[in-house]
N, CA, C and O atoms as a CHARMM CRD file, in Angstrom:
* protein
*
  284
    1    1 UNK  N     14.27200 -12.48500   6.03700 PROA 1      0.00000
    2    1 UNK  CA    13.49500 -11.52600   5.27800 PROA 1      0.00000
    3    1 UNK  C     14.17500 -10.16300   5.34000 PROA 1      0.00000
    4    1 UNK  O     14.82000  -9.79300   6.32100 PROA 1      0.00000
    5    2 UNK  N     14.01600  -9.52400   4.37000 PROA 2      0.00000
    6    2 UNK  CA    14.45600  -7.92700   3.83700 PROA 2      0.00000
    7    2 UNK  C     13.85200  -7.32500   5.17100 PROA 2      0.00000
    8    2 UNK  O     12.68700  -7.56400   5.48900 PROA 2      0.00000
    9    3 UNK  N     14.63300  -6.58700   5.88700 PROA 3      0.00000
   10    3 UNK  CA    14.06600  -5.05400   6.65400 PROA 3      0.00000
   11    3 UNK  C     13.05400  -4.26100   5.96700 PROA 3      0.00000
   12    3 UNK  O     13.36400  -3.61200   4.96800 PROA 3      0.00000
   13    4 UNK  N     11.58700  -4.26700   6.54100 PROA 4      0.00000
   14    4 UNK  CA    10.76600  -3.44900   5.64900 PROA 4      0.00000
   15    4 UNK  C     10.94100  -2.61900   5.98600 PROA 4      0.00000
   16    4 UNK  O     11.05700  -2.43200   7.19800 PROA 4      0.00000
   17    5 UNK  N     11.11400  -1.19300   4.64400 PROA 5      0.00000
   18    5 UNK  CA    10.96500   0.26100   5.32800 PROA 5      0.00000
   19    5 UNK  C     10.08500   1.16600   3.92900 PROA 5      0.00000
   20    5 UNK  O      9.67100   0.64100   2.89600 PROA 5      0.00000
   21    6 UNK  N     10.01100   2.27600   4.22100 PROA 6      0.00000
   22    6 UNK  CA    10.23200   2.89300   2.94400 PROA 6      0.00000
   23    6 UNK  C     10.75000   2.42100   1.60300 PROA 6      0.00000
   24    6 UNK  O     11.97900   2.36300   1.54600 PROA 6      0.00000
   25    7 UNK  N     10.19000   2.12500   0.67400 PROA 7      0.00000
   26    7 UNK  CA    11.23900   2.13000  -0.09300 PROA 7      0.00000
   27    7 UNK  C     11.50900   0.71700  -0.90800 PROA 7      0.00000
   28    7 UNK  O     11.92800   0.60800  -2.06100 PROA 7      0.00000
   29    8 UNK  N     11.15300  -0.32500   0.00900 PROA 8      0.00000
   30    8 UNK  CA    11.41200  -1.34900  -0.05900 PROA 8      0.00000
   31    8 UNK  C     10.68700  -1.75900  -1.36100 PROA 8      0.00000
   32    8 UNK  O      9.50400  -1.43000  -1.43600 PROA 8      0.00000
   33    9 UNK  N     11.18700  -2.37400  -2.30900 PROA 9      0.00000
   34    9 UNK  CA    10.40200  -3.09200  -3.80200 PROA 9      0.00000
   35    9 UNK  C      9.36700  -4.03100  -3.28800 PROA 9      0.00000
   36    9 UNK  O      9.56100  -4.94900  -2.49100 PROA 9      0.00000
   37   10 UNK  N      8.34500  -3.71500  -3.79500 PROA 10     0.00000
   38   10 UNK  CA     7.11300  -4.30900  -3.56600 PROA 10     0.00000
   39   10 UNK  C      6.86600  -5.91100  -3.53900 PROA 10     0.00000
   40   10 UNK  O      6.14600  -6.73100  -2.96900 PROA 10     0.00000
   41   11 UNK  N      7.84400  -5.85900  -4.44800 PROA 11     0.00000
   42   11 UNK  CA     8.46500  -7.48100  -4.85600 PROA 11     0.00000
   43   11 UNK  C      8.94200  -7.90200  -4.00900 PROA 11     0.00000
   44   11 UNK  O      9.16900  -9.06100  -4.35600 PROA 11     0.00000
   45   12 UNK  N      9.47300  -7.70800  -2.54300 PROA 12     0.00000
   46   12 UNK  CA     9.88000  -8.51900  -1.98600 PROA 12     0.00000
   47   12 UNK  C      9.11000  -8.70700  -0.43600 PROA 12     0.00000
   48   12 UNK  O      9.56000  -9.12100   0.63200 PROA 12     0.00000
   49   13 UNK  N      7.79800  -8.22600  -0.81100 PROA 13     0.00000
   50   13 UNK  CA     6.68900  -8.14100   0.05600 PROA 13     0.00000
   51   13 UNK  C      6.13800  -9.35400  -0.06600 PROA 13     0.00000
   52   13 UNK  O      4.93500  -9.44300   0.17500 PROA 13     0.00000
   53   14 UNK  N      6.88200 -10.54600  -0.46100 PROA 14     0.00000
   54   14 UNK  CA     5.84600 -11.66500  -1.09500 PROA 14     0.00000
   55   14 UNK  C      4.27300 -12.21600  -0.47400 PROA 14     0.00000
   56   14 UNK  O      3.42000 -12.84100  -1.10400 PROA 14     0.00000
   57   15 UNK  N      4.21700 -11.72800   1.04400 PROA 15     0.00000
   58   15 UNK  CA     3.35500 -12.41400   1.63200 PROA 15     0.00000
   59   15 UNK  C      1.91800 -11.61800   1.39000 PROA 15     0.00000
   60   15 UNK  O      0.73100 -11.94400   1.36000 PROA 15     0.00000
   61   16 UNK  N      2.77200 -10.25100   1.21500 PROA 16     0.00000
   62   16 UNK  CA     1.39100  -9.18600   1.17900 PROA 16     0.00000
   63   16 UNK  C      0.29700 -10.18100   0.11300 PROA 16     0.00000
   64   16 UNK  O      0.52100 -11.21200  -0.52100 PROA 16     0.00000
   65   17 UNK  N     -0.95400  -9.32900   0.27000 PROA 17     0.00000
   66   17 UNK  CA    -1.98500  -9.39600  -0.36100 PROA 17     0.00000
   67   17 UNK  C     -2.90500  -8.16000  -0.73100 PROA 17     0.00000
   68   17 UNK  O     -3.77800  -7.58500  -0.08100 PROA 17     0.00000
   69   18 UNK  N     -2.40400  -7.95500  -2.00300 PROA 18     0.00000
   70   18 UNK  CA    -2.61700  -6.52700  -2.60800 PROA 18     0.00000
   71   18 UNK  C     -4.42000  -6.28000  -2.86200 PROA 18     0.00000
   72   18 UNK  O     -5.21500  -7.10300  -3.31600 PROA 18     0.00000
   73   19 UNK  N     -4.63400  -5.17100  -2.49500 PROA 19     0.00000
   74   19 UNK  CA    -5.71600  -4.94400  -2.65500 PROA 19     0.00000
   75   19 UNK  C     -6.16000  -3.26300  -2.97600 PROA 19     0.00000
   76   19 UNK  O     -5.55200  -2.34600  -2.42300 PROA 19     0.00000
   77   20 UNK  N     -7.22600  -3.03400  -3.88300 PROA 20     0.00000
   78   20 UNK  CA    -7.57900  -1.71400  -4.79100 PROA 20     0.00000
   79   20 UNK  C     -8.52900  -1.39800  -4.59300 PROA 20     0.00000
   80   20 UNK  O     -9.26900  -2.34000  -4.30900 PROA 20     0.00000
   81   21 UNK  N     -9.23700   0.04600  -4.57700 PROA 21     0.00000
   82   21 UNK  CA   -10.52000   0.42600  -4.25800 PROA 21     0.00000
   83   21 UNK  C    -11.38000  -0.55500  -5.27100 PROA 21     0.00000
   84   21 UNK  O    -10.80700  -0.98500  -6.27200 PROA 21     0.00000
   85   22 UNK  N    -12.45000  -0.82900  -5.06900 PROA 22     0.00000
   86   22 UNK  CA   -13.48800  -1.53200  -5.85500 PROA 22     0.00000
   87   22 UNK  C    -13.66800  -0.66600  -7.02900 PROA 22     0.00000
   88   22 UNK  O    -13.78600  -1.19000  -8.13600 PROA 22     0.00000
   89   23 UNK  N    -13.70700   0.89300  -6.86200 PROA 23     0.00000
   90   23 UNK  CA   -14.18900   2.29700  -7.23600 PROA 23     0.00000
   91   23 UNK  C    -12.60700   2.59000  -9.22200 PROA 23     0.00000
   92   23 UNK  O    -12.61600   3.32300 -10.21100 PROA 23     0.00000
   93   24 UNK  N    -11.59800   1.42700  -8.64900 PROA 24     0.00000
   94   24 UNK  CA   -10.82900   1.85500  -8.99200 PROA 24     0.00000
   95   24 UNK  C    -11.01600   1.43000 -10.75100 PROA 24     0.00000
   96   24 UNK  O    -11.80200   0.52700 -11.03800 PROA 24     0.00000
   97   25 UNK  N    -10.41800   1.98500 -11.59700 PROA 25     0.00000
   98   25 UNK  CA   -10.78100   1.71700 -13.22700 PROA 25     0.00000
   99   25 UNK  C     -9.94900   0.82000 -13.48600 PROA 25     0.00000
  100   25 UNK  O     -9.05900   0.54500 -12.68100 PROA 25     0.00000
  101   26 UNK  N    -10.10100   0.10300 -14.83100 PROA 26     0.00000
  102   26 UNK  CA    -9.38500  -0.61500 -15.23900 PROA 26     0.00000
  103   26 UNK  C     -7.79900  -0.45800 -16.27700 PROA 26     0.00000
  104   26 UNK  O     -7.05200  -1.37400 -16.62100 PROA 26     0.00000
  105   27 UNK  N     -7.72200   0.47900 -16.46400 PROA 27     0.00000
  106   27 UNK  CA    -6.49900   1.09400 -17.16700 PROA 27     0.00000
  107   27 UNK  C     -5.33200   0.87900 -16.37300 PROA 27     0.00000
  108   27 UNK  O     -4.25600   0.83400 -16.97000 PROA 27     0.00000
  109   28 UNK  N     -5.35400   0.73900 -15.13000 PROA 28     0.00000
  110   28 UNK  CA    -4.00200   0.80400 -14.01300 PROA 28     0.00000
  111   28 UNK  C     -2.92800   1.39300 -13.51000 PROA 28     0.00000
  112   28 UNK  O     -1.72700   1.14400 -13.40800 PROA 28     0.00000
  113   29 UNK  N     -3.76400   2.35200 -13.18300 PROA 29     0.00000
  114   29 UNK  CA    -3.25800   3.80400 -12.74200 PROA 29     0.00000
  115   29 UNK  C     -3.64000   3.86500 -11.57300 PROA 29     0.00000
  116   29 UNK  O     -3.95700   5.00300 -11.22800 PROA 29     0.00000
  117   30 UNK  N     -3.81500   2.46300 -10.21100 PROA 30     0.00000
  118   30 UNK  CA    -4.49200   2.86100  -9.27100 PROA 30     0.00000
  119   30 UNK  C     -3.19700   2.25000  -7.98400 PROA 30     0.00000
  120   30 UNK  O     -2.22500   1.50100  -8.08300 PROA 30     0.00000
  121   31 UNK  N     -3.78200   2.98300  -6.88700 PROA 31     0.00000
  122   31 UNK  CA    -2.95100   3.09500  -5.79700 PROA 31     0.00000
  123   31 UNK  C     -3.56800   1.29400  -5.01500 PROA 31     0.00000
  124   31 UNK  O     -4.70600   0.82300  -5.01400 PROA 31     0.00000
  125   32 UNK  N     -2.21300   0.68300  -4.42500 PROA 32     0.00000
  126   32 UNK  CA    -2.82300  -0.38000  -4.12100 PROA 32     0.00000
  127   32 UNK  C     -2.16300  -0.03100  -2.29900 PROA 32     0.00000
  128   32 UNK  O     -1.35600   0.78000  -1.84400 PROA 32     0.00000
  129   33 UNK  N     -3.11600  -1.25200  -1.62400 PROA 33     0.00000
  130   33 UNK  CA    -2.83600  -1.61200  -0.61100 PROA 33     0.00000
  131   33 UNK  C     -2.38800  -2.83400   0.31200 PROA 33     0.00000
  132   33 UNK  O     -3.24000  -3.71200   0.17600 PROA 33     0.00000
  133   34 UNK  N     -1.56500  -3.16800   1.04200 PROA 34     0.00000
  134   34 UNK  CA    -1.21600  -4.41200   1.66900 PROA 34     0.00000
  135   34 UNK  C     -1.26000  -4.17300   3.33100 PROA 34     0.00000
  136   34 UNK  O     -0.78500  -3.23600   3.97400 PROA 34     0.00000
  137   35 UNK  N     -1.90600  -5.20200   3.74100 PROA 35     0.00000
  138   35 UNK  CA    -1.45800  -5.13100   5.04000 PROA 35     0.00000
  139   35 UNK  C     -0.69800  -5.98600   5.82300 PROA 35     0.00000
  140   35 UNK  O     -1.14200  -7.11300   6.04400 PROA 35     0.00000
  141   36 UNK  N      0.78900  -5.51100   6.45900 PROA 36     0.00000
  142   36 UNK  CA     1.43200  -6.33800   6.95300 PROA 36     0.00000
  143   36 UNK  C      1.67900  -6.41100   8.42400 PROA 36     0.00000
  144   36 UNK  O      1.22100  -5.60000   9.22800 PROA 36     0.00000
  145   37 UNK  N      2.62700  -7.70000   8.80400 PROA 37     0.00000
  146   37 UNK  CA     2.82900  -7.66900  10.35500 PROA 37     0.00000
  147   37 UNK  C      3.06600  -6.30000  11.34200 PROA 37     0.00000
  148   37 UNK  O      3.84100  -5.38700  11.05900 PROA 37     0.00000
  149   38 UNK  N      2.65300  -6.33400  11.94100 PROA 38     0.00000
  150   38 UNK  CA     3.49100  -5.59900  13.48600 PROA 38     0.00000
  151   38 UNK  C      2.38100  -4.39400  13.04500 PROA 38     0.00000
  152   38 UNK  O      2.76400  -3.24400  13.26300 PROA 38     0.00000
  153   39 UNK  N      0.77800  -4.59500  12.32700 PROA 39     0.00000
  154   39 UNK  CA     0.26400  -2.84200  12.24100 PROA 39     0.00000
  155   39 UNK  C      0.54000  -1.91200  10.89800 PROA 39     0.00000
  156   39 UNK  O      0.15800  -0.75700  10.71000 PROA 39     0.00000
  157   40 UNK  N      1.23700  -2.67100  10.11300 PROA 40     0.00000
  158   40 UNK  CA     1.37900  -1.83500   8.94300 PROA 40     0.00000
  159   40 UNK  C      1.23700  -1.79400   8.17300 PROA 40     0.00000
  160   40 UNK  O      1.25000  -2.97200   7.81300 PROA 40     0.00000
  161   41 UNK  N      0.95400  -0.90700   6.94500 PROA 41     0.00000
  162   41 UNK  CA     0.29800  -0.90100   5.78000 PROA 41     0.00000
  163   41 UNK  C      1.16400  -0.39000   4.05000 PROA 41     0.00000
  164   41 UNK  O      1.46900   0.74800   3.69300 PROA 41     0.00000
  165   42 UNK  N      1.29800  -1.30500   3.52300 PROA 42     0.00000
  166   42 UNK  CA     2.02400  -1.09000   2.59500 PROA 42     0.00000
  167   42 UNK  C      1.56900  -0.39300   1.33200 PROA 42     0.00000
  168   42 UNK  O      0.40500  -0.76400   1.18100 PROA 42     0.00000
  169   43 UNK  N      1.83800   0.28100   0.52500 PROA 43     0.00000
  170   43 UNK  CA     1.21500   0.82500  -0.30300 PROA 43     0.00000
  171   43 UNK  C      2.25500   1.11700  -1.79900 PROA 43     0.00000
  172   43 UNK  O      3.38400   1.60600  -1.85600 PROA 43     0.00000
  173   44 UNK  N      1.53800   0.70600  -2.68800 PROA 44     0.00000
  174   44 UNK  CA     2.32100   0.58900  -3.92600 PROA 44     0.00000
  175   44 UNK  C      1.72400   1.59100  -5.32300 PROA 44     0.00000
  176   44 UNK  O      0.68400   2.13300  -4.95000 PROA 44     0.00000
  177   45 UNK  N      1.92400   1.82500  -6.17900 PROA 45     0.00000
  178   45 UNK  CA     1.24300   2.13400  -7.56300 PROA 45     0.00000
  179   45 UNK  C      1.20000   0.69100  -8.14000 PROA 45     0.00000
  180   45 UNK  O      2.02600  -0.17700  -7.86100 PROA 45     0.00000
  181   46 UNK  N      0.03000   0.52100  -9.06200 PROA 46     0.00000
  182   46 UNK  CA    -0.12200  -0.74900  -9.68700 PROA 46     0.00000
  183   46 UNK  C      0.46800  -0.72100 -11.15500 PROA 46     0.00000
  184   46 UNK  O      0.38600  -1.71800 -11.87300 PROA 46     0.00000
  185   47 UNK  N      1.06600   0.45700 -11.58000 PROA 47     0.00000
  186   47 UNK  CA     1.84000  -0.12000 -12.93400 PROA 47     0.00000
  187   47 UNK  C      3.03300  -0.59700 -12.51300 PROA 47     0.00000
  188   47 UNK  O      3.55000  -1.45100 -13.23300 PROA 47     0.00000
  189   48 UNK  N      3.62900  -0.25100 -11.49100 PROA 48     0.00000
  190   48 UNK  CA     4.55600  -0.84200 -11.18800 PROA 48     0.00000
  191   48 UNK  C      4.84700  -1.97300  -9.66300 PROA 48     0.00000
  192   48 UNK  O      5.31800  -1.80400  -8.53800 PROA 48     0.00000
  193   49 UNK  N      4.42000  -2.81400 -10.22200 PROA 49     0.00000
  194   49 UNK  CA     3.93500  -4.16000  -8.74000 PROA 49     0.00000
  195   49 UNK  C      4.94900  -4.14400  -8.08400 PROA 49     0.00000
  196   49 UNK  O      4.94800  -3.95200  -6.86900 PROA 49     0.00000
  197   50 UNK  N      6.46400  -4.43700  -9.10300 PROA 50     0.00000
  198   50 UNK  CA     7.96300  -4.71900  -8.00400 PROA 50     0.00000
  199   50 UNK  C      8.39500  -3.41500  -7.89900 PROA 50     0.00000
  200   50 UNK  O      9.61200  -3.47000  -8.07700 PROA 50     0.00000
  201   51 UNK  N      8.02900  -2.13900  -7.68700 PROA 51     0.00000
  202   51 UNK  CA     8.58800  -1.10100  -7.58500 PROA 51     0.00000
  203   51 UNK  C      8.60700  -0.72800  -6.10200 PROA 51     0.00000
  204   51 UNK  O      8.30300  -1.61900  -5.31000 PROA 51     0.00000
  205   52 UNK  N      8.94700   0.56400  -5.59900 PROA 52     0.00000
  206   52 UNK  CA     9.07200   0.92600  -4.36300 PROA 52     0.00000
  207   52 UNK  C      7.36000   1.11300  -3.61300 PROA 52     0.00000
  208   52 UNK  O      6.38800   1.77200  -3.98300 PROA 52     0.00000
  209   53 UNK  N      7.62900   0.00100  -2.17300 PROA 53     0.00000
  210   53 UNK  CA     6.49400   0.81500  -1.80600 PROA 53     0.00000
  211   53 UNK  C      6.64900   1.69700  -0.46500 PROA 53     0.00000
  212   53 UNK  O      7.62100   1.62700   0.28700 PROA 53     0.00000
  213   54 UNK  N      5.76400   2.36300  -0.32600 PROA 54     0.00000
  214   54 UNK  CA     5.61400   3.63600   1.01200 PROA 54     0.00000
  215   54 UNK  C      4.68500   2.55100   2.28300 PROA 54     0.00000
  216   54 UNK  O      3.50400   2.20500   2.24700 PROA 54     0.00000
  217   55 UNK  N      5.71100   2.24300   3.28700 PROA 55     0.00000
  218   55 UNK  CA     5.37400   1.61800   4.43900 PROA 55     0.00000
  219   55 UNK  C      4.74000   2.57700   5.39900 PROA 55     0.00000
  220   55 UNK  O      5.43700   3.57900   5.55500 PROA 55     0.00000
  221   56 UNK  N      3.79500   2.57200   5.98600 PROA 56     0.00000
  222   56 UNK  CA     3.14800   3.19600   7.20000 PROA 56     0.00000
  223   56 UNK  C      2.28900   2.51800   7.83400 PROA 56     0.00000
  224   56 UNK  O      1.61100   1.57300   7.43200 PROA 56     0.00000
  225   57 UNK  N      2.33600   3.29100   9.41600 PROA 57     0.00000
  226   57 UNK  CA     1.63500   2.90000  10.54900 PROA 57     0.00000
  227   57 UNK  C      0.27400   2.80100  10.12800 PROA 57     0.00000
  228   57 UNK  O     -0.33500   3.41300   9.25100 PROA 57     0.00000
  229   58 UNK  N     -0.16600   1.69700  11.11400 PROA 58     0.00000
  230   58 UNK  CA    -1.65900   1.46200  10.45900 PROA 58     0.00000
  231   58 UNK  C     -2.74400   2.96600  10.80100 PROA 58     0.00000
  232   58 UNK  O     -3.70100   3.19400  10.06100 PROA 58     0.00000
  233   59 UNK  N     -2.45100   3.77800  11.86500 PROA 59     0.00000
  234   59 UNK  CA    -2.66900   4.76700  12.18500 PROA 59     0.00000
  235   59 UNK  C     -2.97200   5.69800  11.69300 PROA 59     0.00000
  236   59 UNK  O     -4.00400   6.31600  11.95200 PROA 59     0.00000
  237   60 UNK  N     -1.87200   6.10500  10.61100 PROA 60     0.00000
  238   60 UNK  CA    -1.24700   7.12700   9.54700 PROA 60     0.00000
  239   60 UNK  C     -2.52000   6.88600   8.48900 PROA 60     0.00000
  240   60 UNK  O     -3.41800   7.69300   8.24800 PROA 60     0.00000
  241   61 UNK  N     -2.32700   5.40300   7.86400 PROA 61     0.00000
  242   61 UNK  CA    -3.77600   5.36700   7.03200 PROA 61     0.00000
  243   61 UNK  C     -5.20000   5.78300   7.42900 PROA 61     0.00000
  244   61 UNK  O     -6.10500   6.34900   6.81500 PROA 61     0.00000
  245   62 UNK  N     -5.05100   5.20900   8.91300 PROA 62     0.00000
  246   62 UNK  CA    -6.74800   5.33000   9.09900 PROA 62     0.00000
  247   62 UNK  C     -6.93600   6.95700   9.30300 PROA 62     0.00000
  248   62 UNK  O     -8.09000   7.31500   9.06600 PROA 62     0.00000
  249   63 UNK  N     -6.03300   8.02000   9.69700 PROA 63     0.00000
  250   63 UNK  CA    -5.83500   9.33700   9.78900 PROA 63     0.00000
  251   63 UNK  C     -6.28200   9.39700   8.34800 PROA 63     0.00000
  252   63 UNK  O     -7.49100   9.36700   8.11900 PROA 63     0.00000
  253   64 UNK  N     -5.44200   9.47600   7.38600 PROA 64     0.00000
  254   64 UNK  CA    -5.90300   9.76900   5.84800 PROA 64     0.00000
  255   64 UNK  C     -6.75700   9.68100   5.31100 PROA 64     0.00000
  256   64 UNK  O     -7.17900  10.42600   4.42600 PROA 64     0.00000
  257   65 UNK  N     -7.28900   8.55400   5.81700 PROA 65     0.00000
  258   65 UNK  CA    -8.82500   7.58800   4.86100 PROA 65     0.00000
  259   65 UNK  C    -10.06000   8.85400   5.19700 PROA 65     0.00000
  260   65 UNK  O    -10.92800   9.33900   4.47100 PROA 65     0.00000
  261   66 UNK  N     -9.61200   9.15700   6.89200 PROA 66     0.00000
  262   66 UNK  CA   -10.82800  10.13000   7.94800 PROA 66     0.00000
  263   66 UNK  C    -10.48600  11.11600   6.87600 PROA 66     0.00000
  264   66 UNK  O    -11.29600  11.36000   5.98100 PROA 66     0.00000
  265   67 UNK  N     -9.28900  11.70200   6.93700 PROA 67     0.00000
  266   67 UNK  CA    -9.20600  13.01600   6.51300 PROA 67     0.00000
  267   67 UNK  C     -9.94400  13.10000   4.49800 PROA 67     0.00000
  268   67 UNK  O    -10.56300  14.05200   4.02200 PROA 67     0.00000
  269   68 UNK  N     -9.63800  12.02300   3.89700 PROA 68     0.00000
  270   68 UNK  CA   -10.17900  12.02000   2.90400 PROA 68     0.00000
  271   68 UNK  C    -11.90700  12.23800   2.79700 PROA 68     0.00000
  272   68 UNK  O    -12.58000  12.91800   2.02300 PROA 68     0.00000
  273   69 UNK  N    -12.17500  11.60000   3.60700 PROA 69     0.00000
  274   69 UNK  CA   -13.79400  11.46200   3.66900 PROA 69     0.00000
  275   69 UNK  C    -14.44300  12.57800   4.15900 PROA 69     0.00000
  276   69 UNK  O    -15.63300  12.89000   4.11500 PROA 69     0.00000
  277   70 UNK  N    -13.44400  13.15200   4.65200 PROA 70     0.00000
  278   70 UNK  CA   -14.46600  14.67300   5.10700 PROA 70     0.00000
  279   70 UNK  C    -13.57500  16.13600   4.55700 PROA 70     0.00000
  280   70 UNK  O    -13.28600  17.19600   5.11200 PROA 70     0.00000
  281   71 UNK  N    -13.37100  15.66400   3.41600 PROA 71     0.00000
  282   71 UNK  CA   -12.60500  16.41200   2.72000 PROA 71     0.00000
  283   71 UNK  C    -13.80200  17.46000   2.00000 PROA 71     0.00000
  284   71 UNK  O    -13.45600  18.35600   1.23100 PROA 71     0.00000
């Protein structure tokens, strides 16, 4: 398997299992999510599925999600 990092085409995430806010519209303009081995969380745009995605600590998200919600 490909070295996941940064960057990496979404496309070759095959195992992920993409998932979208419920909240999110149907036009497809929405931010998706995967969660993979070793704690980490993959994250893509949905117009573009095989494009680059932004890898981070599962940490980093749950920091964001907090910081979103009490925004």
């Amino acid at each position: 398997m490909t070295k996941i990092r940064n960057g990496t085409p979404a496309g070759l995430l095959g195992a992920a299992r993409w998932g979208k806010s419920s909240y999110s519209g149907a036009v497809g303009n929405c931010v998706e999510l995967a969660w993979l081995a070793g704690g980490h969380v993959a994250v893509r745009n949905s117009r573009d599925p095989n494009g680059p995605a932004l890898i981070h600590a599962h940490t980093g998200i749950e920091a964001l999600v907090a910081a979103v919600k009490n925004w």
